[in-house]
VOGU-3710 file (C-alpha; in Angstrom, 3 decimals, decimal comma):
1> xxxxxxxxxx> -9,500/23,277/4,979  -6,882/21,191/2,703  -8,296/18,623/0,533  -6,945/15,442/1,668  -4,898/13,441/-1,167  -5,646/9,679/-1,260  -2,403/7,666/-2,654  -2,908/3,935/-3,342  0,505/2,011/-3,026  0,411/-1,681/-3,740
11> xxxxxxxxxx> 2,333/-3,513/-0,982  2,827/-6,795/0,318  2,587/-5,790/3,925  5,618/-6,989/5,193  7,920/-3,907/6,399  10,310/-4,058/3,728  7,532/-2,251/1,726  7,298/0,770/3,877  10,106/1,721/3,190  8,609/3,417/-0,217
21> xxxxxxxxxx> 5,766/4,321/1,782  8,294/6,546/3,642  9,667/8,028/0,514  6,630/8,422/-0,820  5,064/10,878/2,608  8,194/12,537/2,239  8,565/12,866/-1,354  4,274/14,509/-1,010  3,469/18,111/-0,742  -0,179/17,111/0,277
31> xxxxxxxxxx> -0,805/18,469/4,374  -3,347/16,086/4,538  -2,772/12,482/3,096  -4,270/9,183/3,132  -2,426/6,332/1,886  -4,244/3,457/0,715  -1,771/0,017/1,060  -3,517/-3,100/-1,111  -2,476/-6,407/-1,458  -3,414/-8,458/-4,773
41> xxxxxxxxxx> -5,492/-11,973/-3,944  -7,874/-12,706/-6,883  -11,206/-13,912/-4,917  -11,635/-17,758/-4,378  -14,779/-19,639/-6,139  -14,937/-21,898/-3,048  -18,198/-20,673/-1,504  -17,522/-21,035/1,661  -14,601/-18,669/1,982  -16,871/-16,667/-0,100
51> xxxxxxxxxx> -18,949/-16,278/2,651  -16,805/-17,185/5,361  -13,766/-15,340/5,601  -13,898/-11,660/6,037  -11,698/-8,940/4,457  -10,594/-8,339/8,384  -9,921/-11,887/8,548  -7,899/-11,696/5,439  -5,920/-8,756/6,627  -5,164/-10,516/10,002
61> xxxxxxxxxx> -3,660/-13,618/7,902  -1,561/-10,712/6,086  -0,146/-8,242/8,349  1,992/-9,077/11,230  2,036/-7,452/14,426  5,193/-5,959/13,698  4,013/-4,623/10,407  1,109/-2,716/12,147  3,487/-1,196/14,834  5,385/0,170/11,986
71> xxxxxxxxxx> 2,755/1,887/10,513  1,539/3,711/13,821  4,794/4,574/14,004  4,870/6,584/10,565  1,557/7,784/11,419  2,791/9,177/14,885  6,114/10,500/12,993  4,190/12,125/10,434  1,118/13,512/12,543  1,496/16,813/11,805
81> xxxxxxxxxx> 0,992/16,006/8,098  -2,567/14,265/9,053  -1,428/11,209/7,924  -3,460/7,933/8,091  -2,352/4,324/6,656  -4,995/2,377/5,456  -4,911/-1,537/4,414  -7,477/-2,997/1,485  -7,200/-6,488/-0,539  -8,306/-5,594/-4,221
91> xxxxxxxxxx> -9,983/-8,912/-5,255  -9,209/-8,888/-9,302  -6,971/-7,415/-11,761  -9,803/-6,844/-14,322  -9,170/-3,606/-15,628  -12,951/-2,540/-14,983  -13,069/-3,163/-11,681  -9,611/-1,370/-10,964  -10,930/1,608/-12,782  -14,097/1,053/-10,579
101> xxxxxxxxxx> -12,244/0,653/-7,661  -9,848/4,138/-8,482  -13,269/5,963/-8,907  -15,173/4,763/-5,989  -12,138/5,102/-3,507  -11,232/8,712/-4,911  -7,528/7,701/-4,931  -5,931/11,066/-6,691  -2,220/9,134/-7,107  -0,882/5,615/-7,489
111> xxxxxxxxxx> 2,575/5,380/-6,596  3,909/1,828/-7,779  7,819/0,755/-6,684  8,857/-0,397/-9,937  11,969/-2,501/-8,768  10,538/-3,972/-5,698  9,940/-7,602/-5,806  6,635/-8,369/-4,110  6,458/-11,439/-1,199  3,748/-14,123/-2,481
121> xxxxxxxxxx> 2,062/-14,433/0,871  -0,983/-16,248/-0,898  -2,176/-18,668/-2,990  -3,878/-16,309/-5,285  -1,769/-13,533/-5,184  -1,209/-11,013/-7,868  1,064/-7,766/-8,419  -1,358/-4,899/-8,195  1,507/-2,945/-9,203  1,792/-4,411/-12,663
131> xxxxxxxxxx> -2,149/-4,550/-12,944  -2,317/-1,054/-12,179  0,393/-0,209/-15,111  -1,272/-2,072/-17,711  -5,160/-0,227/-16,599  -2,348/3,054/-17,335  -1,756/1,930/-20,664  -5,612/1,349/-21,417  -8,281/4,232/-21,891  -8,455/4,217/-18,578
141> xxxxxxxxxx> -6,283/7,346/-17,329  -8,160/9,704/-14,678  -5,512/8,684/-12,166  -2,235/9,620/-11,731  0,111/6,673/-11,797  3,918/7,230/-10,698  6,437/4,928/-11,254  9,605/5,136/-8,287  12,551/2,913/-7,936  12,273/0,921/-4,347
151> xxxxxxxxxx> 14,402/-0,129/-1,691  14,966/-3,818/-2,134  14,426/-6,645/0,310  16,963/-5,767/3,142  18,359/-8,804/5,303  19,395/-6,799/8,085  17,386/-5,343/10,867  14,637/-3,794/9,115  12,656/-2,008/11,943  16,119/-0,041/13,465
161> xxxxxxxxxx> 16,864/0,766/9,306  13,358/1,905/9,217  13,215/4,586/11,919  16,857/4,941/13,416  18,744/5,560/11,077  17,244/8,550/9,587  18,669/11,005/12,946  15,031/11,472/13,695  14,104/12,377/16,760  11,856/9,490/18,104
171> xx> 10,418/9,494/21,637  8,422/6,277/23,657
//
């Protein structure tokens, strides 16, 4: 059986970002691949949303419906890759505890769009992307970290440029 390979992408889950996450399956040799979308939102000191508000709840807040439609749709159009999409906030940029967080998560690949300018969607947000580049330029190195140009915000339809107009072959 093929090892799976776990590639973290930093994305702002709105659907202009999948379109890297599209180049990125495509551009993969891996049969079996798990791609790992976060979002950067340094943690609140309240205590109450401490306690209060989920990682679920956060997602909710993040990802539309139309986002999450998208990505079963990649996942269907890609099944025969064994392709799953996950979603994950990553609370900090300390370098530490993104090292920590590479390690415990077994990501084998980061793959960060280097000319893709993230939505602020929060009030804490930060680019994971750029956190991520600067853990690559300290001792910490066990994970593979790929720079790729991106596809820029659109304006247009971004669903039908999504998945129509690559002549695929797409069934409901």
């Amino acid at each position: 059986m093929a090892k799976t390979t776990r590639v973290l992408i930093p994305s702002d889950f709105t659907i202009d970002s999948l379109f890297f996450v599209i180049h990125s399956i495509e551009q993969s040799q891996a049969e079996q691949l798990d791609i790992i979308l976060v979002y950067g939102n340094k943690s609140s000191t309240s205590i109450s949303e401490l306690l209060g508000i989920t990682l679920e709840d956060r997602l909710n807040d993040l990802q539309s419906e139309d986002f999450l439609k998208a990505c079963q749709m990649i996942c269907h159009r890609y099944e025969n890759r064994k392709l799953n999409i996950y979603a994950d906030i990553i609370g900090t940029d300390n370098p530490n505890y993104l090292h920590h967080y590479l390690t415990g998560a077994r990501i084998d690949e980061v793959k960060i769009p280097t000319d893709y300018q993230f939505e602020k969607r929060t009030r804490h947000f930060f680019d994971v992307g750029q956190a991520l580049l600067n853990l690559n330029k300290t001792k910490h190195k066990h994970v593979n970290i790929v720079e790729k140009p991106a596809t820029n915000k659109t304006g247009r339809s971004v669903l039908a440029d999504l998945f129509f107009n690559k002549k695929w072959d797409v069934n409901y």
